[in-house]
Each structure stands twice: as C-alpha cells, then as structure tokens.
N, C-alpha and C positions, 0 to 999 in steps of 0.2 A: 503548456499553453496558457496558464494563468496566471502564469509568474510576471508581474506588472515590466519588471526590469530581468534583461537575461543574466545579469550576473546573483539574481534570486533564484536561477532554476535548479541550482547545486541544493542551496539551502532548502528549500522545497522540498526538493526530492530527499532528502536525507528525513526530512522531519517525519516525511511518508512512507520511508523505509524503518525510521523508529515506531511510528505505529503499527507497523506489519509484524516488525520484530519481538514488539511486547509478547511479556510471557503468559498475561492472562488475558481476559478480554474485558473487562474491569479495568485494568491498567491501561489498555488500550484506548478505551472512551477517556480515560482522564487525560492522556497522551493528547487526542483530540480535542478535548474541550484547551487546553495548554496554547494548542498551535493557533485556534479559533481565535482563542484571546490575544497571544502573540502579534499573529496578522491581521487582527479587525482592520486594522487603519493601511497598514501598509500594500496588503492582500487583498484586496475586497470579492476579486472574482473567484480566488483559490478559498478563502473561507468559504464564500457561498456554494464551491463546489464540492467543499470538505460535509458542509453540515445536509447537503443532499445524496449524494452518492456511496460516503464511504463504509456507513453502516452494512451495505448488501456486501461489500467487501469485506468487512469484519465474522463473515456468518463461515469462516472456517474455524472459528475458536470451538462453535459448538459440537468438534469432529476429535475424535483420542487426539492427543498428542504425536501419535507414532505416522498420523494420515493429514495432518494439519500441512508438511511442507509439500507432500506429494499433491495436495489438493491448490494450497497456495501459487503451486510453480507451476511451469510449463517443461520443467527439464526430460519427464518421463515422454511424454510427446515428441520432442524433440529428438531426442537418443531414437527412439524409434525410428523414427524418420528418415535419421539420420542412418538407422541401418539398413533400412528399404532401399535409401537409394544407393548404399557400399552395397548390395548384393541384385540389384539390378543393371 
C-alpha cells in the first residue's frame, strides 16, 4: 500500500523480507536505515512507514533463535487450523 508505483511492490516487499531475514538485530536496523536512505526520494510514504512501525516488528530478535520463526510466522496457527477443520 506504499509502494508509490505497483511495479515497486515486488522491490518493497523483498527489501522487507531482507530485513526480517537478517541474522542479527543490529544487522537488521542497518538493513533499515539502507532502505530508508535508498527510498527517501522515491518512497516517501514506505520510509515514513518504515521509520514508525517496523521497530515493534523487529522485537522478535530479542527471543533464542530456535522461537524467532515460530513467533515471526503465522505457520503453527495455521496447521492448526487447518487441522481443526480436516477433523471436523
């Protein structure tokens, strides 16, 4: 929804899948600050919603490693779910 032009929402979303993916959470603000700078001009509404929001999204780094994807995804919700309704 921020992506000024639709053939940026590929690029976008990749940049925001590279920061999710970082391996530290260090790496990860630097990631941020990278895209910030990248898009100032291009992106105005995706920076601005970058330098508000994604920090509270970053706050699974502070979790071990081994609970970082289970807390990041949505997959275990989902399986579940998705077994509820194969056995009802």
């Amino acid at each position: 929804a921020y992506a000024p032009k639709v053939e940026m929402r590929e690029e976008i979303g990749q940049v925001l899948r590279d920061i999710f993916n970082c391996p530290t959470l260090d790496f990860a603000i630097e990631c941020k600050k990278k895209a910030i700078r990248d898009y100032a001009k291009t992106a105005p509404k995706f920076v601005s919603w970058l330098e508000d929001n994604i920090e509270e999204g970053l706050t699974f780094f502070h979790f071990p490693l081994d609970h970082r994807k289970k807390i990041r995804t949505s997959n275990a919700m989902e399986r579940l779910s998705q077994e509820i309704k194969r056995r009802t």
